[in-house]
N, C-alpha and C positions, 0 to 999 in steps of 0.2 A: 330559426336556430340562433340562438344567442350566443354573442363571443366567450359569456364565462364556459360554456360547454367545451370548446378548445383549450382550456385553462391548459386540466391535466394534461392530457396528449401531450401538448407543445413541454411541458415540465418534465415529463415522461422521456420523452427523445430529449430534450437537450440532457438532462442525468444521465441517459443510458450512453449514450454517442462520447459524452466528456470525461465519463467515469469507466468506460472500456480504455479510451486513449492516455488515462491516466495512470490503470489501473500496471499498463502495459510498461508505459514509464518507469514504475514504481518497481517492477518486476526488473526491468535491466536495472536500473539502480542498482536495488539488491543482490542481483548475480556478479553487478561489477565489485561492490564491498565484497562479497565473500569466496571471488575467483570461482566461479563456477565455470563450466567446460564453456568457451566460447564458442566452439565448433558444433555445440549442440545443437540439433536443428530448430530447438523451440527459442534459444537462444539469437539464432539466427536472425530467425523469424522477428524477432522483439526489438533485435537491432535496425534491419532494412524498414520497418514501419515508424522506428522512431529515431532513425538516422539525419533526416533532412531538415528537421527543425533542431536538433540539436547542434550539427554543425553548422549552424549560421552562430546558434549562440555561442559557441565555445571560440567564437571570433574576439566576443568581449568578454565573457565569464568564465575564469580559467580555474580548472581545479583546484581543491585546497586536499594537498596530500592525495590520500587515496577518494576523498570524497568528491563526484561528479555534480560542483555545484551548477554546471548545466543543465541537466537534470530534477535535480531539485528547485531550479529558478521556474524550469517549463511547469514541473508540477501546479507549484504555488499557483503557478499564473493563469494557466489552464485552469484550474478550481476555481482563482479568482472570476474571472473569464463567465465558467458555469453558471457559480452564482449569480452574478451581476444579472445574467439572462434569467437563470431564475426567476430573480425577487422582481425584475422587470413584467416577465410576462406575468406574473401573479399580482403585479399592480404595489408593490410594497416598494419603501425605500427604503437604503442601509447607505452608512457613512461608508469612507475608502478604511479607516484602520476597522471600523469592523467586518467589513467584508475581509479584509490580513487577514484577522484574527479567524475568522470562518473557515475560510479556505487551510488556513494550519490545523482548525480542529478535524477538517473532513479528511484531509492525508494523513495524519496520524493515528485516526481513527481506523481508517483503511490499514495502515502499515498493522496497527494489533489487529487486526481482522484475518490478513494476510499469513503475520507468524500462526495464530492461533491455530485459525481452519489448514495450516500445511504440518503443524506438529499432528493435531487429530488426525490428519490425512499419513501422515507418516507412521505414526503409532497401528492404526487399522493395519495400514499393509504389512508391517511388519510380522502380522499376525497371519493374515490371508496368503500375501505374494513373496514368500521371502526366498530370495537371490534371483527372480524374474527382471531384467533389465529391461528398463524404458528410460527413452530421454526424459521425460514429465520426471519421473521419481529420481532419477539421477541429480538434475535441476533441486527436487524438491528436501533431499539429501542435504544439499549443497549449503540451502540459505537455513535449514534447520540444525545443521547437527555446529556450530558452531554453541548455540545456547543449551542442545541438550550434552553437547559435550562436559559444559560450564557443570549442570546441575547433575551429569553423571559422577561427579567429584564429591556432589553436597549428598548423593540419597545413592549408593552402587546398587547396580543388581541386587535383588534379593528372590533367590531360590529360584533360580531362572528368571523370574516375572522384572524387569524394567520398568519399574517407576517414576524412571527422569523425567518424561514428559509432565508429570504432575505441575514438577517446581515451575516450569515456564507456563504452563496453562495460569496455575495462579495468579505469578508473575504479573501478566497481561491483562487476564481479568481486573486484578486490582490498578494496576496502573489506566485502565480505561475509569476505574470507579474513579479515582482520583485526580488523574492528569485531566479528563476532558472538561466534567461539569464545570471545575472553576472557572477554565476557557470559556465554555458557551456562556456563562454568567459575564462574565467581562465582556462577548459580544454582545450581550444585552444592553451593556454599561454603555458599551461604546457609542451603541446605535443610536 
């Protein structure tokens, strides 16, 4: 058995392992910006798993306003982190600012991922489960209705049918077209 046949696997768990923990991160982040129920049990939940590495860092990186750059430092770092094992166990090198630059494109990337698939997820239910309470959709409420709020102003109601979800799907879609490639091009640059 040849060590390339471990390649994936070992690529496989380190993604999966660093991108649940991050994913998690990502998720308190955004219930802390948009004040969602803290008592929520999945809130709970998100907190006690990613409690103990952030208060060490919140020893040296202190909020900016309402933004937990705590948080957003574990992120970066953790992706950097990924990577780094990554491009190692696949045998590849990357410079330290293009691995920055990587690990920015792969959380931002995540974060449109995130809005997207929780408006489509909100939009469905709305259709299927409406006024059925669960902590998940309470949560899911929470970090979406802040931008379909926005684009309920640009596009109202029409004839019962709610169209706001469109504007932010857009939204997203294009800003992935636009914000990421230049990124991944400039890590190319960098590497």
């Amino acid at each position: 058995m040849s060590p390339d046949f471990l390649v994936n696997p070992a690529v496989f768990l380190i993604d999966t392992v660093f991108s649940l923990y991050i994913f998690a991160l990502l998720l308190r982040f955004l219930f802390q910006w948009v004040d969602a129920d803290y008592y929520n049990p999945i809130s709970q939940f998100l907190i006690k798993i990613t409690h103990p590495p952030l208060r060490m860092l919140r020893r040296f990186i202190p909020s900016v306003g309402r933004v937990d750059t705590a948080s957003l430092v574990l992120m970066l770092g953790l992706q950097m982190l990924s990577g780094y094992l990554i491009f190692v166990v696949q045998g590849a090198s990357i410079t330290f600012p293009a691995l920055s630059l990587w690990a920015i494109v792969q959380v931002l990337d995540l974060l449109f991922n995130v809005y997207f698939f929780a408006i489509i997820i909100r939009a469905v239910l709305s259709w299927v489960s409406a006024g059925a309470y669960n902590p998940a959709v309470s949560l899911l409420y929470s970090i979406t209705e802040p931008l379909l709020r926005f684009s309920r102003r640009l596009l109202p109601p029409m004839g019962g049918i709610d169209l706001s979800p469109l504007i932010p799907l857009i939204g997203i879609q294009l800003a992935k077209m636009l914000v990421l490639p230049p990124l991944q091009q400039l890590t190319t640059l960098l590497n």
